[in-house]
C-alpha positions as CSV (number, residue, x, y, z in Angstrom):
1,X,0.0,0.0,0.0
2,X,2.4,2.7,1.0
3,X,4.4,1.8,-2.3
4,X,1.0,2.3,-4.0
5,X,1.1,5.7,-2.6
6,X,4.5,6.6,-3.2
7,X,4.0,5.9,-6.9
8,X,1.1,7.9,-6.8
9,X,2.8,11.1,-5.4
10,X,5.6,10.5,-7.4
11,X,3.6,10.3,-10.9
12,X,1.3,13.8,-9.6
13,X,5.1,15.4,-8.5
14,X,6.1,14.4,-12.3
15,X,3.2,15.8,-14.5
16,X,3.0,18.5,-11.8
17,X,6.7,19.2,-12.8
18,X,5.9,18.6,-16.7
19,X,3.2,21.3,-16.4
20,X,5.5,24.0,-15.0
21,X,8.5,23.0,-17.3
22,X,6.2,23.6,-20.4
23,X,4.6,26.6,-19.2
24,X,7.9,27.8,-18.6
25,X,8.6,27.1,-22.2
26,X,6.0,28.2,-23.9
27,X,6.4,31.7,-22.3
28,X,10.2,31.7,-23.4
29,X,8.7,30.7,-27.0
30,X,6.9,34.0,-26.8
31,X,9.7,36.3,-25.7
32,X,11.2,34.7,-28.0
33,X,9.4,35.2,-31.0
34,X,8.6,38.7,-29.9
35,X,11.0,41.3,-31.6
36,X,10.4,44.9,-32.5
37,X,12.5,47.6,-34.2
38,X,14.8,49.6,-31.8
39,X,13.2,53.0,-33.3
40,X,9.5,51.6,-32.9
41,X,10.2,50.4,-29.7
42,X,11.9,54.0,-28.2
43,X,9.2,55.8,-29.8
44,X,6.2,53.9,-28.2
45,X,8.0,53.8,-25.0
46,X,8.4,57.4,-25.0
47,X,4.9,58.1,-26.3
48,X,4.2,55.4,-23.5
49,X,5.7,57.6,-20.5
50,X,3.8,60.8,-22.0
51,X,0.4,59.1,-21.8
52,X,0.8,57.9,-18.5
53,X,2.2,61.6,-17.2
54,X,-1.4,62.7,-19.5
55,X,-3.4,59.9,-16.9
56,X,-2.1,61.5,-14.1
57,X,-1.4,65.3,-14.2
58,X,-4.0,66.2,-16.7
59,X,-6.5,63.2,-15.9
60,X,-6.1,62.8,-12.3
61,X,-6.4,59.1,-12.8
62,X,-5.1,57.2,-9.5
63,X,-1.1,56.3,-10.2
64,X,-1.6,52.1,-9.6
65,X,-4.7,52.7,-12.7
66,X,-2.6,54.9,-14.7
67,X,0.6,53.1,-14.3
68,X,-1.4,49.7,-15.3
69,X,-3.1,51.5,-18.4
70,X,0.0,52.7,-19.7
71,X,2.4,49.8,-19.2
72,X,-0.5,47.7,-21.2
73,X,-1.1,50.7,-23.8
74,X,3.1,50.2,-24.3
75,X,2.7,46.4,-24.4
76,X,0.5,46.9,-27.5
77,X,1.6,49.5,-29.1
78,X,5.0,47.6,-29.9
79,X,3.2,44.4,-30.7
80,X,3.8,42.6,-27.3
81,X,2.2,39.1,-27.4
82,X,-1.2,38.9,-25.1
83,X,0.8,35.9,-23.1
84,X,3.8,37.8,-22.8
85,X,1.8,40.8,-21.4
86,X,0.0,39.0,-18.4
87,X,3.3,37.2,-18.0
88,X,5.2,41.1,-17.5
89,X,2.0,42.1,-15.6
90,X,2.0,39.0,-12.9
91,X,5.5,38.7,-12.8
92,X,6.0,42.4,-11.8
93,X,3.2,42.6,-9.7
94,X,4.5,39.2,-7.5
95,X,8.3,40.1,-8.0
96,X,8.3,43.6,-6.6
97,X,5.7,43.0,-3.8
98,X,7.5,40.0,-2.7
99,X,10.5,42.0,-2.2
100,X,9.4,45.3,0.0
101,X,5.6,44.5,1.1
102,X,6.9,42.9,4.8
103,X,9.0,45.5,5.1
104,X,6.6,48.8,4.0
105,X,4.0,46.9,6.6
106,X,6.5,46.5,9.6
107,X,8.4,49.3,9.1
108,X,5.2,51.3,9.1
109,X,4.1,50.0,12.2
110,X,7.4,50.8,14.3
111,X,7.7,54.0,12.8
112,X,4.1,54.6,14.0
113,X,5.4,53.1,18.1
114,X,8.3,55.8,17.7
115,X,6.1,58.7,17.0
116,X,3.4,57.9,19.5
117,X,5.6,56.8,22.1
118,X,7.6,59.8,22.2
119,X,10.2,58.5,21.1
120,X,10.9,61.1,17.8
121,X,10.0,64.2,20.3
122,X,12.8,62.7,22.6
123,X,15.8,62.4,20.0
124,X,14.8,65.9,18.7
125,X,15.0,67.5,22.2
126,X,18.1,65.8,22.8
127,X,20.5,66.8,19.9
128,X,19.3,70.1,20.4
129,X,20.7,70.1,24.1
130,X,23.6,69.0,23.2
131,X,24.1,71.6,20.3
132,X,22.5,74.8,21.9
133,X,20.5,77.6,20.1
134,X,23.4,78.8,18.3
135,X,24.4,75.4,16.3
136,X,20.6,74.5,16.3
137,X,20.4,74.5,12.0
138,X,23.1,71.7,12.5
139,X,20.8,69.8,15.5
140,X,17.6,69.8,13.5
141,X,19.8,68.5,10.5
142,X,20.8,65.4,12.2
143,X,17.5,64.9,14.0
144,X,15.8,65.5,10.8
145,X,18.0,62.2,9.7
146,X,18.0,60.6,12.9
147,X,14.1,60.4,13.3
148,X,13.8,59.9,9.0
149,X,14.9,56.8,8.8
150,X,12.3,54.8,10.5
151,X,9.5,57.2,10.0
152,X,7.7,58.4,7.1
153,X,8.6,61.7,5.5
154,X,5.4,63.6,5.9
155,X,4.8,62.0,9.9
156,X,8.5,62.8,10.8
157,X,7.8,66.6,9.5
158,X,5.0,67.0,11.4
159,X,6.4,65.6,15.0
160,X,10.0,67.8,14.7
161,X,8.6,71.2,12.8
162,X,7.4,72.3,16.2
163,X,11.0,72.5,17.2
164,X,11.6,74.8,14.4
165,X,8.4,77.3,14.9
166,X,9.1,77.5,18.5
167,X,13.2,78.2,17.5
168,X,12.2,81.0,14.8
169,X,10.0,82.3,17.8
170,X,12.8,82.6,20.0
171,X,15.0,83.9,17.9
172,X,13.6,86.0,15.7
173,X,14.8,84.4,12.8
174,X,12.8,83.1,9.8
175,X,11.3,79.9,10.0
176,X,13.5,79.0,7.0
177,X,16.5,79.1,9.2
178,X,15.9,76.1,10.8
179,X,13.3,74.6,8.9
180,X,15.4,74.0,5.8
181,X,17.9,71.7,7.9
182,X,15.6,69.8,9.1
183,X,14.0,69.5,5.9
184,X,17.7,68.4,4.4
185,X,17.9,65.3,6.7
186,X,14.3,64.3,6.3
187,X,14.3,63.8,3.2
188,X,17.8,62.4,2.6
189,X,17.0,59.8,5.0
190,X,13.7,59.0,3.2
191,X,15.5,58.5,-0.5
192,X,19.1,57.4,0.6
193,X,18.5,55.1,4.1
194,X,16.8,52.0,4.5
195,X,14.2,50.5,5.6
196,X,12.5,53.7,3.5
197,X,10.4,52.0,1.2
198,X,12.3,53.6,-2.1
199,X,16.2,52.7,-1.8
200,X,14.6,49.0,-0.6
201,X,13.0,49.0,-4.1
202,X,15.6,49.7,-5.5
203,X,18.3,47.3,-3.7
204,X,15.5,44.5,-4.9
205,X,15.7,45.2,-8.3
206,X,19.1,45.8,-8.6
207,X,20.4,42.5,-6.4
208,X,22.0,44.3,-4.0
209,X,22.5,43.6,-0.5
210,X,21.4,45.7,2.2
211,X,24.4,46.0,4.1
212,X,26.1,48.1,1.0
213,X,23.3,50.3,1.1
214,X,23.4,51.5,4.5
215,X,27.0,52.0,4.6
216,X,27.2,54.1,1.3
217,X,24.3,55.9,2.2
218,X,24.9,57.2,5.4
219,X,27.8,58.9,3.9
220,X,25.6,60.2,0.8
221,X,23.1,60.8,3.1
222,X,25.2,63.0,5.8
223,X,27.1,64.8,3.2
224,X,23.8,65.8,0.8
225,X,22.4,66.8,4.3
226,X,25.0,69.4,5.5
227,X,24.9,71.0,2.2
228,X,21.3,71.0,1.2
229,X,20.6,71.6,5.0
230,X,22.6,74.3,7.2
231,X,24.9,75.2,4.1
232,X,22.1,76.2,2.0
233,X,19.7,77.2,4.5
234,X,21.8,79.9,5.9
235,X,22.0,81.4,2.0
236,X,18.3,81.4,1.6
237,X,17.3,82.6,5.2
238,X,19.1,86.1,3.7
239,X,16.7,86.0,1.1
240,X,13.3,85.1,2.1
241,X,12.2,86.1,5.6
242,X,9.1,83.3,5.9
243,X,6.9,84.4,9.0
244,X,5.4,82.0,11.4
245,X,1.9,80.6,10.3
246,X,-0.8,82.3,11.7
247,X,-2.5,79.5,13.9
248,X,0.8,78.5,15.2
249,X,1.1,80.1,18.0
250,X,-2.7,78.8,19.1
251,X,-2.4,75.7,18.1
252,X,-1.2,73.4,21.7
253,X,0.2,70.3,20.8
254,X,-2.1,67.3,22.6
255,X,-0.1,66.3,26.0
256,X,0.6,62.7,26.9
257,X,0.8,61.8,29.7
258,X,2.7,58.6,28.9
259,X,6.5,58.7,30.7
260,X,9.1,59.2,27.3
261,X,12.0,56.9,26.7
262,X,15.6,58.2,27.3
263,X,17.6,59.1,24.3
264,X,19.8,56.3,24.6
265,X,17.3,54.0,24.3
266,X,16.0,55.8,21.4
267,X,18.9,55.5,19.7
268,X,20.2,51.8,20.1
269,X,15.9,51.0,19.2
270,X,16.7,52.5,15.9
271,X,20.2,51.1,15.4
272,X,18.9,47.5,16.1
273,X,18.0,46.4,12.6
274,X,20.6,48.4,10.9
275,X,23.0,46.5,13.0
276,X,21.8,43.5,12.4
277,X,21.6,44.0,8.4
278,X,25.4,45.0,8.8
279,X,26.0,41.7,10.5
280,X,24.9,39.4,8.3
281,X,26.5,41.7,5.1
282,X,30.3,41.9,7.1
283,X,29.7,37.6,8.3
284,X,29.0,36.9,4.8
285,X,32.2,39.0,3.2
286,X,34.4,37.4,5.4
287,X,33.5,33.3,6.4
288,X,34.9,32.1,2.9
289,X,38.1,33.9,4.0
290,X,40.9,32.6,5.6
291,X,40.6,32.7,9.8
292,X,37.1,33.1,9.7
293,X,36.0,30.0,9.6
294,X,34.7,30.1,12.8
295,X,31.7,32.2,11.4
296,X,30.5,29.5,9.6
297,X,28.2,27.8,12.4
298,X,26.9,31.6,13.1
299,X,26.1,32.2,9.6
300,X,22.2,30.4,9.2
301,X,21.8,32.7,12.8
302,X,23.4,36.1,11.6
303,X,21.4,35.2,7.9
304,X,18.0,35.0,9.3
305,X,18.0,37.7,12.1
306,X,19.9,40.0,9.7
307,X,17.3,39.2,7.0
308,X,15.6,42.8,6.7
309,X,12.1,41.6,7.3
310,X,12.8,39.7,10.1
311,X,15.4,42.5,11.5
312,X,12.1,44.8,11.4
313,X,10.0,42.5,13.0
314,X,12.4,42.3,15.8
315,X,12.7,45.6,16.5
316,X,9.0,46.4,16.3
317,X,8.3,43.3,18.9
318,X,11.2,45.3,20.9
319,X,9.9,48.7,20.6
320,X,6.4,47.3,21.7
321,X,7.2,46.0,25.1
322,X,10.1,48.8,25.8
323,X,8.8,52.2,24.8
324,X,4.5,50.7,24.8
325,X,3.8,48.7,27.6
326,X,6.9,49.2,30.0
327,X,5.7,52.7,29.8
328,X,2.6,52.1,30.2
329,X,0.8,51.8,26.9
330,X,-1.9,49.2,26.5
331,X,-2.0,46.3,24.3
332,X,-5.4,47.7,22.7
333,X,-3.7,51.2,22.5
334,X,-0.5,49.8,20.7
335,X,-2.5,47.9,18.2
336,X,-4.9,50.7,17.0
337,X,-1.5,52.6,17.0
338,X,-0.3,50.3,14.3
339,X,-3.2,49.5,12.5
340,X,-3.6,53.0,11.7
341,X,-0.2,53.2,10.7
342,X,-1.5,50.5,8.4
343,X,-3.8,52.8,6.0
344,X,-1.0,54.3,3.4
345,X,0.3,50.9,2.7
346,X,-1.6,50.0,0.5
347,X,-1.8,52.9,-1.9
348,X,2.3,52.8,-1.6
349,X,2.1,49.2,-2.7
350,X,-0.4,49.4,-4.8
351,X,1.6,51.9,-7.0
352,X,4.8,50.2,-6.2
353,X,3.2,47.1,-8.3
354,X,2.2,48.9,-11.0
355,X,5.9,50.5,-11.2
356,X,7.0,46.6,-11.3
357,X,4.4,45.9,-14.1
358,X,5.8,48.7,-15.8
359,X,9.2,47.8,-15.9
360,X,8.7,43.9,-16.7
361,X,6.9,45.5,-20.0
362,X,10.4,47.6,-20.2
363,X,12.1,44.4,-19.7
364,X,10.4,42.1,-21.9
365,X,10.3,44.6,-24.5
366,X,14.3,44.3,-25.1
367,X,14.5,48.2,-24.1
368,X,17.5,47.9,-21.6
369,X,19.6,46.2,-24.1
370,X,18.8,49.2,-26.2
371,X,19.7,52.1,-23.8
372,X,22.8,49.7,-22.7
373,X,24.2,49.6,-26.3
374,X,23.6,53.3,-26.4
375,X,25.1,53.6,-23.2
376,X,28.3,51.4,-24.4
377,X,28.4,53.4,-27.7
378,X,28.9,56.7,-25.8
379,X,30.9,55.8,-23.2
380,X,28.2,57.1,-20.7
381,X,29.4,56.2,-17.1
382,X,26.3,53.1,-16.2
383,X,26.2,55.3,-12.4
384,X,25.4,58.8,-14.2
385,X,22.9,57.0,-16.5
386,X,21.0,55.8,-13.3
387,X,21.1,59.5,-12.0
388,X,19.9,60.9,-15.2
389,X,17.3,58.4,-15.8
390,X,15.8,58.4,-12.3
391,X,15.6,62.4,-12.2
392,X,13.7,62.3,-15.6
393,X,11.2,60.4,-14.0
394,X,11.0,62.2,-11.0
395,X,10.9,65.4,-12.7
396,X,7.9,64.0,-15.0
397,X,6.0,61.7,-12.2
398,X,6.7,63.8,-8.8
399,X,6.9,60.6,-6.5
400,X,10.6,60.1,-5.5
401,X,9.2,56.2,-4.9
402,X,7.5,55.5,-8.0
403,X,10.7,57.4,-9.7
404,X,13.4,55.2,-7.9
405,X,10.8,52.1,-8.6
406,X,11.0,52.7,-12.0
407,X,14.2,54.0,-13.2
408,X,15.9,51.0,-11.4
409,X,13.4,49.1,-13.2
410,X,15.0,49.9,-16.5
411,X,18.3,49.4,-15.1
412,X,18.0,46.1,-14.2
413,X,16.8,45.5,-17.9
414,X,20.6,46.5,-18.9
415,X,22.9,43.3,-19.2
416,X,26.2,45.6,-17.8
417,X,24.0,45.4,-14.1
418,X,25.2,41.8,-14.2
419,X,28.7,42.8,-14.4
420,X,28.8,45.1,-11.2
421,X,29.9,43.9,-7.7
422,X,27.8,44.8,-4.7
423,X,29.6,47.9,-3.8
424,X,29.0,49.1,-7.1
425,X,25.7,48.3,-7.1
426,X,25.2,49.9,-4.1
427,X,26.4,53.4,-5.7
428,X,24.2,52.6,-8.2
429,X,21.5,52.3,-5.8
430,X,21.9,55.7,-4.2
431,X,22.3,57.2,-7.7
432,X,18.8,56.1,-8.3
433,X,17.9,57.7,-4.9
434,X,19.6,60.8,-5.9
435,X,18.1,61.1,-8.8
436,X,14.7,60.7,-7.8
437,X,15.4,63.2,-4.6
438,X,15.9,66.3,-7.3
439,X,13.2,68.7,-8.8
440,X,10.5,68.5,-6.5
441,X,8.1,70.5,-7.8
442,X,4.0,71.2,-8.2
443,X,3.2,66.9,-9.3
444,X,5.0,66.3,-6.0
445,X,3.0,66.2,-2.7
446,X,5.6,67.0,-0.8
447,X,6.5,70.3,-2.4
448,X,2.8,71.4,-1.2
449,X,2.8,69.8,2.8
450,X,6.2,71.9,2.9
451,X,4.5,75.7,0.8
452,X,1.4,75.0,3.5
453,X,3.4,74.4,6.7
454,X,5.8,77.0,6.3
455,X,3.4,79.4,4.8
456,X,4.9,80.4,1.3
457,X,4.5,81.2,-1.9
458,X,4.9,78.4,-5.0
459,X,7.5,81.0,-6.3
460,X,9.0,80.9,-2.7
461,X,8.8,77.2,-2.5
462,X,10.5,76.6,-5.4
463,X,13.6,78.7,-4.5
464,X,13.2,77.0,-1.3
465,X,12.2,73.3,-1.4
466,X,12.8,72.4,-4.9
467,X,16.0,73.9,-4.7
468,X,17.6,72.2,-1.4
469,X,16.2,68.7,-2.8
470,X,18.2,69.3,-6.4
471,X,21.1,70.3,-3.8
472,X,21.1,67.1,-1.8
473,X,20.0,65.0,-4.2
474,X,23.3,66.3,-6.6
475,X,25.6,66.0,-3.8
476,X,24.8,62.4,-3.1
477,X,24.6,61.2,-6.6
478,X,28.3,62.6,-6.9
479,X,29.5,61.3,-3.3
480,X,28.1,57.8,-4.9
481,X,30.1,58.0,-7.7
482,X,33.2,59.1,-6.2
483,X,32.9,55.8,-4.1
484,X,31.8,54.0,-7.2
485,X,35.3,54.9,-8.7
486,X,37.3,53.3,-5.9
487,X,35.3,50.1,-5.5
């Protein structure tokens, strides 16, 4: 009997395996078969890109919709097989979410314990202790970064700007002062830093191991910072004298009651799964080498708990017990804490998908092997392409996300990806983020949250905002390629 069964599994595990193996085969036939001119395919592609910036700035169609329409309206238009469409469409849709859905989710939810806890309001009040009134454009710059990397862009704004207001007050200076710092490290830690949803997209497509991108991006990020940030802000605080907001001074932030966590703690909460990411990158690099063979039983440990998902997880468990309950938080009040933290993750995924539908179209269409051989032909450096390529988008689209999602999209198409090392992928990583960090202007949302909160003009805002973003996101495209040079 059990043989009976074993012959029977066996015989379902072979046709199970014959069904897969000709599916497989039969979409490879297609891709195959499917050619197009290099000049029909640019020109449809290009067409392609104007349609879907027509959906969405003149349309107001939703991003995911538009994004969907036009990577199908590209399909056709340069004579994509049906098959081979579904095929790009599935396989970008399961592709990118399986790489950066755990960690938008998690890392949502513990940014959303660190902002309710106190935990933000802590490191803020903190760093400017430590630096004083008179270095303060230098405080909120680092806190800015600091508090950026595990917290969304626009909820990170919105806990630290107080700090600024209340400094402007003080001193008499414009809000602009201190508020472009702090805007600096915000949003260099939200393009250049995991676990950020963008430079995650963008390590996923690209191969590319965490670990690289933390370490090259903290110095992108810290350099893009101090000259986007205090450097720049102290030039335009001589220009444009921007007033507090009206309602600011009778507005009262809500009290809680709840005791805050040290600074310390803070700190080594939010360094947990970066460490833990570096540990597993550093133990892989060095067990194959000579004297570190005692790593290898650690390695399955230091893989799994440095895995960024499960690094995140651990941390947010951490964060829950230490800064929620130990502090007197209840279980009911942490969870509708995170749950709410829950409702922009889907819209982010959502769009991230259709981005990876998008560039599976790019990618079965043969497009990257174009822009490669152009690329080759003109001796353009592959790290300047990525800048250039992402900030075209981002100029076009607005979303720094979708723009990273995207332009690494068409990078990975590009056969000389294969060629890099992880270092160099890495630069090529933060040149995406760079790229997609310049420009922000009237398609971006963040170019109006920062004209509203700080009370300005769009002709202010762009000599302002749009400005320190091209700044920082210049400087560390160009700190990534110096490093790209020497690795």
């Amino acid at each position: 009997m059990d043989g009976m069964f074993e012959k029977f599994f066996n015989y379902k595990k072979e046709v199970f395996n014959m069904m897969i193996t000709g599916l497989h085969s039969s979409l490879f036939l297609a891709a195959a078969e499917f050619s197009v001119a290099p000049g029909r395919l640019i020109t449809i592609s290009t067409l392609g890109i104007a349609f879907l910036l027509f959906l969405i700035m003149h349309l107001k169609i939703h991003s995911f919709i538009s994004l969907l329409v036009a990577a199908i309206a590209i399909g056709i238009g340069i004579g994509m097989p049906p098959d081979l469409i579904l095929t790009s469409i599935n396989t970008g849709v399961s592709t990118t979410l399986q790489g950066i859905a755990l960690l938008v989710g998690i890392g949502s939810m513990f940014g959303a314990i660190l902002e309710t806890t106190g935990g933000a309001e802590t490191i803020t009040d903190k760093i400017l202790k430590i630096f004083g009134e008179k270095k303060a454009i230098w405080a909120l710059g680092i806190a800015g970064l600091i508090v950026g990397i595990p917290v969304f862009f626009d909820a990170a704004l919105l806990i630290i700007i107080p700090l600024a207001f209340g400094l402007a007050r003080k001193t008499g200076n414009s809000t602009l002062m201190f508020g472009v710092p702090l805007l600096a490290g915000l949003s260099v830690a939200h393009a250049f830093l995991p676990p950020t949803p963008g430079p995650i997209i963008v390590a996923t497509n690209l191969g590319v191991d965490l670990g690289y991108v933390i370490l090259i991006g903290l110095a992108c990020a810290t350099v893009a910072m101090i000259c986007g940030g205090p450097l720049y802000g102290k030039i335009i605080n001589k220009k444009i004298h921007a007033q507090l907001p009206e309602n600011y001074a009778t507005e009262q932030k809500e009290q809680n009651d709840k005791k805050k966590p040290s600074f310390g703690l803070v700190i080594s909460i939010i360094l947990i799964p970066l460490i833990l990411i570096l540990l597993n990158t550093v133990s892989n690099a060095l067990v194959g080498q000579e004297g570190h063979e005692w790593l290898i039983p650690a390695r399955p440990v230091l893989a799994f708990i440095g895995a960024p998902a499960i690094s995140l997880l651990i941390v947010t468990l951490f964060s829950m017990w230490v800064l929620g309950t130990r502090n007197g938080y209840t279980r009911e009040e942490l969870g509708n804490v995170m749950s709410k933290s829950l409702l922009p993750v889907g819209m982010i995924l959502l769009v991230t998908a259709g981005g990876g539908v998008l560039r599976f179209i790019f990618e079965n269409s043969g497009i990257g092997i174009i822009i490669s051989d152009f690329v080759t032909a003109n001796n353009l450096p592959i790290i300047l392409v990525a800048f250039l390529v992402t900030g075209a988008i981002r100029i076009s689209l607005g979303s720094a996300t979708v723009a990273m999602m995207m332009g690494s999209g068409i990078l990975a198409t590009m056969p000389v990806i294969h060629t890099l090392n992880q270092w160099q992928l890495a630069c090529i990583t933060l040149a995406v983020a760079g790229g997609a960090s310049i420009c922000s202007h009237f398609n971006d949302s963040g170019f109006w949250l920062v004209k509203s909160l700080f009370n300005l003009t769009e002709k202010q805002t762009l000599r302002t905002w749009t400005v320190m973003t091209t700044i920082c996101g210049t400087v560390g495209f160009l700190v990534a390629w110096v490093i790209f040079i020497f690795v």
